[in-house]
C-alpha positions as CSV (number, residue, x, y, z in Angstrom):
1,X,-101.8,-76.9,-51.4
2,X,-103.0,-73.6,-50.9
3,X,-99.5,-71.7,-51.3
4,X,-98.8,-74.2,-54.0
5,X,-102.1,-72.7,-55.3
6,X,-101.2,-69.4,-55.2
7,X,-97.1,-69.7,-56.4
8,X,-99.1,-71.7,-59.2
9,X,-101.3,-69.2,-60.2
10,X,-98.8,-66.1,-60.2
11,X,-96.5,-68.0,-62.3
12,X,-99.9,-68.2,-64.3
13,X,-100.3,-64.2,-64.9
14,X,-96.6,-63.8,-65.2
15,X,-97.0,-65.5,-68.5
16,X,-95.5,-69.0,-67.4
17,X,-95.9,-72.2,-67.7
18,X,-95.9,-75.8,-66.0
19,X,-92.1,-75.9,-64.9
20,X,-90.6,-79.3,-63.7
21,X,-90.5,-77.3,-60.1
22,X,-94.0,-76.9,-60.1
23,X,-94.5,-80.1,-61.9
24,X,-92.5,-81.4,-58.3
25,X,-94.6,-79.7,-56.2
26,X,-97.4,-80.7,-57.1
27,X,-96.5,-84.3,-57.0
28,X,-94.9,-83.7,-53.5
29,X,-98.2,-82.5,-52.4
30,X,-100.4,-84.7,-53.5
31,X,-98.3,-87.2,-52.0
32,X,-98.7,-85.3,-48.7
33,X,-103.0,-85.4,-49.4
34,X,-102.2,-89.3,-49.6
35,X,-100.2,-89.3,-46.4
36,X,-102.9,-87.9,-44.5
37,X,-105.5,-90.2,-46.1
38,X,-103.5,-92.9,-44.6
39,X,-103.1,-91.0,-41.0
40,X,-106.9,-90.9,-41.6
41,X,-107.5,-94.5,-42.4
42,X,-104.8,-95.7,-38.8
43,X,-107.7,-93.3,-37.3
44,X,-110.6,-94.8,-38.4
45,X,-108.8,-98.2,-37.6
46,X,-108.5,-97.4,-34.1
47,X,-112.0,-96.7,-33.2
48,X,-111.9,-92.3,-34.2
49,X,-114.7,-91.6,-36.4
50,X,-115.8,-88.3,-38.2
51,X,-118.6,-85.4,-36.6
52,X,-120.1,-86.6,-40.0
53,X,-120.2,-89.2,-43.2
54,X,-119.6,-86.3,-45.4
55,X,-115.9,-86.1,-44.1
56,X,-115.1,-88.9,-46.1
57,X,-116.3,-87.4,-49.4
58,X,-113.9,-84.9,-49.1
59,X,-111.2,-86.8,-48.3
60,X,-111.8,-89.3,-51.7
61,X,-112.3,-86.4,-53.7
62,X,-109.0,-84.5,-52.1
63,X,-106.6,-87.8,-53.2
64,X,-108.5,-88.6,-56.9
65,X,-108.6,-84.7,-58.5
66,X,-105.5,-83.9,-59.2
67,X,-104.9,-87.7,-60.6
68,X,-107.9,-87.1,-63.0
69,X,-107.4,-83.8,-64.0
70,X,-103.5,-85.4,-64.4
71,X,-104.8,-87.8,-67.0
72,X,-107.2,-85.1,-68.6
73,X,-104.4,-82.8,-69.3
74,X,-101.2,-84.7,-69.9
75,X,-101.5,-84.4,-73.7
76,X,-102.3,-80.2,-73.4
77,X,-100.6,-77.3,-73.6
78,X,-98.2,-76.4,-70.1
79,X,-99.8,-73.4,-69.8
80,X,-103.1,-74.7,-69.6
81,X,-102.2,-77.2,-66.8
82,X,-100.4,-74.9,-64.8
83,X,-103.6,-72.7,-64.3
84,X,-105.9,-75.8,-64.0
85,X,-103.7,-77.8,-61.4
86,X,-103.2,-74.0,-59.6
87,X,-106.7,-73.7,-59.2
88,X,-107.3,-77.3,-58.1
89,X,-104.7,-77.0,-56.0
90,X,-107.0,-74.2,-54.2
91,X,-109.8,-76.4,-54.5
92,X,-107.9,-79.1,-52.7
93,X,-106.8,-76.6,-49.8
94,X,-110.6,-76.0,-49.3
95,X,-111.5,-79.4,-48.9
96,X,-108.9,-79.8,-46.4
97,X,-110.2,-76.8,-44.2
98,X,-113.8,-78.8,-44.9
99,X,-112.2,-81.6,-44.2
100,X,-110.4,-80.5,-40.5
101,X,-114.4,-78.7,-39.5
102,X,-116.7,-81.8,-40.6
103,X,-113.9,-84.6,-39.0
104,X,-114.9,-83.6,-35.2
C-alpha cells in the first residue's frame, strides 16, 4: 500500500488522473488488506491473540476505508480520487506498521 501510495501520488503532481492501472492496483491491494484479515482471523481461531485490543481497530479500519471512501467518490472527478485513494493508501500502510507493533 505504501508504494501504491507513493506511484499514486506522483501520478498526482504529474497532472494525472485515476488510470484503470491504478484503479487495478488499488483493488489488488485492498484485496491483499483482506487476505491478511483472514490470516488474522485463522490466528485468532487458533488460540494467537494481540499484545493489545487496539490491534483490532486497525485492522477493521484497514479493510472498510478504501470501500467507503470508494463509495464517497465514485461519482467525482478521476483526479480527485486518485489523490484521495493515494493518500489513504498511505494511511492504510501506517496502520499496517501499527498493526505489525500493537499484534505482539
Amino acid at each position: 500500500m505504501a508504494a501504491l501510495g507513493v506511484w499514486g501520488c506522483w501520478t498526482y503532481v504529474r497532472g494525472g488522473s485515476l488510470s484503470g492501472s491504478l484503479a487495478g492496483a488499488f483493488v489488488i491491494g485492498q484485496g491483499l488488506v483482506v487476505v491478511q484479515a483472514a490470516a488474522g482471523i485463522a490466528l485468532y481461531l487458533g488460540g494467537h491473540r494481540p499484545a493489545t485490543s487496539v490491534h483490532y481497530l486497525y485492522g477493521v479500519t484497514a479493510i472498510l476505508v478504501l470501500p467507503f471512501v470508494w463509495s464517497y467518490m465514485k461519482d467525482r472527478h478521476p483526479r480527485q480520487g486518485l489523490l484521495l485513494y493515494s493518500l489513504l493508501a498511505l494511511f492504510v500502510a501506517g496502520l499496517a506498521v501499527r498493526g505489525m507493533a500493537t499484534g505482539g
